[in-house]
N, C-alpha and C positions, 0 to 999 in steps of 0.2 A: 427424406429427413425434414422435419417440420421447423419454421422458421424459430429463428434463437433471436429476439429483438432484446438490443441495447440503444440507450440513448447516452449520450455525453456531453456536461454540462460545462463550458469551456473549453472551448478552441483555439487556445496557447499554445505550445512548444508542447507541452504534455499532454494536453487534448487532443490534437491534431497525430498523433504520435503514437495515442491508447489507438485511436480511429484505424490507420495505416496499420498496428501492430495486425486488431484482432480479424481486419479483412484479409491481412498477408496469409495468416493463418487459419482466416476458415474457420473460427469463431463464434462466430456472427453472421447473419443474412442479411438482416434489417437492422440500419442504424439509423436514430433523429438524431440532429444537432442543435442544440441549444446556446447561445450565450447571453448574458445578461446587460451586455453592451451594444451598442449601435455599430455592430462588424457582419453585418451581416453581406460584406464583397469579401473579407477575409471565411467566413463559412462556406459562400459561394464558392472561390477556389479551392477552398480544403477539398472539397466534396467533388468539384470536378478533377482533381488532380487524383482521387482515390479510384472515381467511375475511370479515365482513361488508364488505368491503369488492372480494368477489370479482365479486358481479353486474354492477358496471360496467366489468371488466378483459373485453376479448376472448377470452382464453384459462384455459384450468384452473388453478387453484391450488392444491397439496396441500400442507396443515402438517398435522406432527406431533411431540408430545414426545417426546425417549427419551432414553439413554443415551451413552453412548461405545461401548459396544459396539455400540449400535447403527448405528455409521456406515459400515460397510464398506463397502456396496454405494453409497456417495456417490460422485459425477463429480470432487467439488470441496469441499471444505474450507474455511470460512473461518476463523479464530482471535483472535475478539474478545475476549479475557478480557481485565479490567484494572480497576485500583482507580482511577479517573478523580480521586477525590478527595485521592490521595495530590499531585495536582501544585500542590493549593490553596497559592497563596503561593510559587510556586516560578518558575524560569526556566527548567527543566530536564526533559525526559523524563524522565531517569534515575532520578525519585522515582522510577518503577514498576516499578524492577528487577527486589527481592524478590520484590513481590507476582506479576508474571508469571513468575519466574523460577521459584517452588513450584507457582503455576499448572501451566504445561505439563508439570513434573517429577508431578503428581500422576496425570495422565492419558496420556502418552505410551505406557508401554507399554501400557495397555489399546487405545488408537488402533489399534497397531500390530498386538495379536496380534486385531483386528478383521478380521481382512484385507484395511482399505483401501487401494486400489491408484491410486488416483487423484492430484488436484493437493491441495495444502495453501498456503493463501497465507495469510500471516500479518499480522494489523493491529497487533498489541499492539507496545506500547513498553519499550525502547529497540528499535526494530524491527529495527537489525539484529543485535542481539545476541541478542533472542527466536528470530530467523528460525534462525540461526548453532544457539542451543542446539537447537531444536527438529528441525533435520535433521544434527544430532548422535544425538539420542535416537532419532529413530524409522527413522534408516539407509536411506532412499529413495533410488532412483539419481537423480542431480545432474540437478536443473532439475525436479524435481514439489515440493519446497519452494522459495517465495519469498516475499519478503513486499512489499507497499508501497514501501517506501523512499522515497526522493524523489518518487513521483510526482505527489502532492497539491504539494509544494512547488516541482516544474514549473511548476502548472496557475498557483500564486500568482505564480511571476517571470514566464509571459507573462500575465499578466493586468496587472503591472506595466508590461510591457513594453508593453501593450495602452494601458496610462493617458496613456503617455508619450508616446507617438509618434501616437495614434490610430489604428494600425492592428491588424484583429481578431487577436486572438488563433491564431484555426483558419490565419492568413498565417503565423506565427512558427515559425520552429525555434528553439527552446531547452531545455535542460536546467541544472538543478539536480544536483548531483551528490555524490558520497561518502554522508557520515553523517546519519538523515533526524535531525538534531539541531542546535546550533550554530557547527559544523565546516561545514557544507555549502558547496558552492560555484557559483557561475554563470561558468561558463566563456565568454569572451566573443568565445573560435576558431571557438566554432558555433553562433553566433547568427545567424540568416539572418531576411530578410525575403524569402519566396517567392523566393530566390536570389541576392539583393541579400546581401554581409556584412555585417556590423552596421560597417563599416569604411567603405564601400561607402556604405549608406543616411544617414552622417552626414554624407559628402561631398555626395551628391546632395540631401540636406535641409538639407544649410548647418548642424546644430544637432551639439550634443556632449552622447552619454546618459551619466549618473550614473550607468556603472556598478556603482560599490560602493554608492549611497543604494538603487537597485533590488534587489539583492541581498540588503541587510539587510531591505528590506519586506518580501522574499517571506520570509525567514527567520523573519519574527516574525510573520508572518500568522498562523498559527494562533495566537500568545499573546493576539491583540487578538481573534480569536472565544474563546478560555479566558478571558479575565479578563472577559468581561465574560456568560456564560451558562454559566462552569466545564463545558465543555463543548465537545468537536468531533462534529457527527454527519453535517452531510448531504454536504459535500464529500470525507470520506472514505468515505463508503458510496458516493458515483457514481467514486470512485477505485477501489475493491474490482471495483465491477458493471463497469467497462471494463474488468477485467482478466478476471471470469468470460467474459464476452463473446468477448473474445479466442479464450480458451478453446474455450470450448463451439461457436463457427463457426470455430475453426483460422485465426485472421485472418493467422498471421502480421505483427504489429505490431510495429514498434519503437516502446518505449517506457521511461520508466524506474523500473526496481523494484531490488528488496534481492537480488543476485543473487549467487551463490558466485565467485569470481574465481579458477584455479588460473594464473596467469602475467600475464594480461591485466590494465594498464595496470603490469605491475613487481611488482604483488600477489599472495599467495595464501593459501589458508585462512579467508580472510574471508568475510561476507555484507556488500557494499557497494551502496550506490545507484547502478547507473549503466543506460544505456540497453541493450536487448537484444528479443532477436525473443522472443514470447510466442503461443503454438499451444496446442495440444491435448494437447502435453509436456511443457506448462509452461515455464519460461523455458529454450528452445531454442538460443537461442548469446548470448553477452554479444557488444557491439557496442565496440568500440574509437573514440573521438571525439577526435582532433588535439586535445590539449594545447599550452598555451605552457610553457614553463622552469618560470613562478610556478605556474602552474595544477597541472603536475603536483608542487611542493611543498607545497600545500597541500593537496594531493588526498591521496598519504601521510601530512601530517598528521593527515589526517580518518583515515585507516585507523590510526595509531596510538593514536588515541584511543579506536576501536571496540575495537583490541586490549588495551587497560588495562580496558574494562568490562568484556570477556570475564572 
């Protein structure tokens, strides 16, 4: 099998963590590491602490440090930079505007005149305002930048969903959707149980789900892993590796990421969360999901408030 190279930009709690996730997994061959700080004894041990830990991985493992220029010849991209400690005390992503916002501004054109040709997926926050500036700056044709978006905050509304009903999560269709912030929304037109609608499985179970209590838990799920280890790493790094995954075997998935919208759901010019096929071109076509009336007013809500951070 022929090398799969990624490189990852930040080596924080979520960098260090995508790194570990997509070696654990066999993902990946060839990884560079990059940060844009003076850590380069904190890269050092990432890197050796991945290598000793290669004997018991079935497959090869290559880390290496470098630069930004060094990333051209990368398959895949990932964009961890972020001051984790700006959100200390806060409710809000949007501490980490600035700090990401100079971030990518420092590095972009050197990225670009790299001659990387590949995918860039974005983690840092507000994510989709990062994703938004960052395929502003580096001028990629539509769908090889994306970022995250809702899709960790999916994985939390069926897990919710999973709490409530007792049924697994891998039965569930649902999406989280718009802004990966507290705009977001659970649409409740395409909540399915293996075909059942969530309309459907309340009549055939007799019970009535709290949709709006389920909503707010997935919403706030990451603040009750932040407040209580300042800190999100391992559920966004297996969010990141499904989406290299995707990737690098062409899975064609639908799923849902920070995706450019030029018409689709009424929108355009934005980077929003919603569901869409994800390949080897990166995010491949954005997926349109039957909205109710409320749904899609809140769905623009969310997109005007991505457009005010802009």
């Amino acid at each position: 099998m022929s090398d799969f190279k990624v490189g990852i930009i930040g080596l924080g709690h979520v960098g260090a963590h995508v790194l570990y996730t997509l070696a654990l997994q066999g993902l990946a061959d060839d990884f560079l590491l990059v940060d844009l700080e003076e850590k380069k004894g904190k890269l050092t041990s990432e890197r050796q602490d991945v290598l000793d830990s290669t004997e018991f991985l079935p497959h090869k493992v290559s880390v290496r440090i470098g630069e930004i220029e060094d990333l051209g010849d990368r398959d895949v991209i990932i964009n961890a930079v972020g001051d984790i400690a700006a959100l200390k005390g806060t409710d809000t992503r949007l501490m980490e505007l600035e700090f990401n916002s100079k971030a990518i501004l420092s590095y972009a054109d050197r990225l670009r005149d790299s001659g990387f040709n590949g995918i860039l997926i974005n983690i840092s926050n507000p994510c989709d305002v990062i994703t938004k500036k960052l395929s502003d700056l580096l001028g990629f044709e539509k769908g090889k930048v994306f970022g995250t978006g809702t899709g960790l905050d999916t994985a939390r509304l069926k897990l919710r969903l999973q709490e409530s009903t007792g049924i697994s999560a891998q039965s569930l269709t649902a999406y989280m959707i718009g802004e990966h912030g507290s705009n977001q929304i659970a649409p409740g037109s395409v909540i399915s149980f293996n075909g059942l609608s969530l309309e459907e499985y309340e009549k055939a179970e007799g019970v009535k789900l709290d949709l709006d209590a389920i909503e707010k838990d997935a919403k706030e799920g990451g603040w009750i892993t932040y407040n209580g280890k300042f800190c999100t790493e391992y559920a966004i790094a297996l969010t990141a590796a499904r989406l290299v995954r995707y990737i690098r075997y062409d899975e064609k998935a639908v799923v849902p990421v920070s995706a450019l919208l030029e018409g689709e759901y009424g929108e355009s010019g934005l980077f929003v969360g919603v569901p869409a096929v994800v390949g080897r071109g990166g995010v491949e076509r954005v997926v349109e999901i039957p909205l109710s009336d409320n749904d899609k007013k809140r769905f623009h809500e969310c997109c005007e408030s991505i457009r005010a951070n802009l």
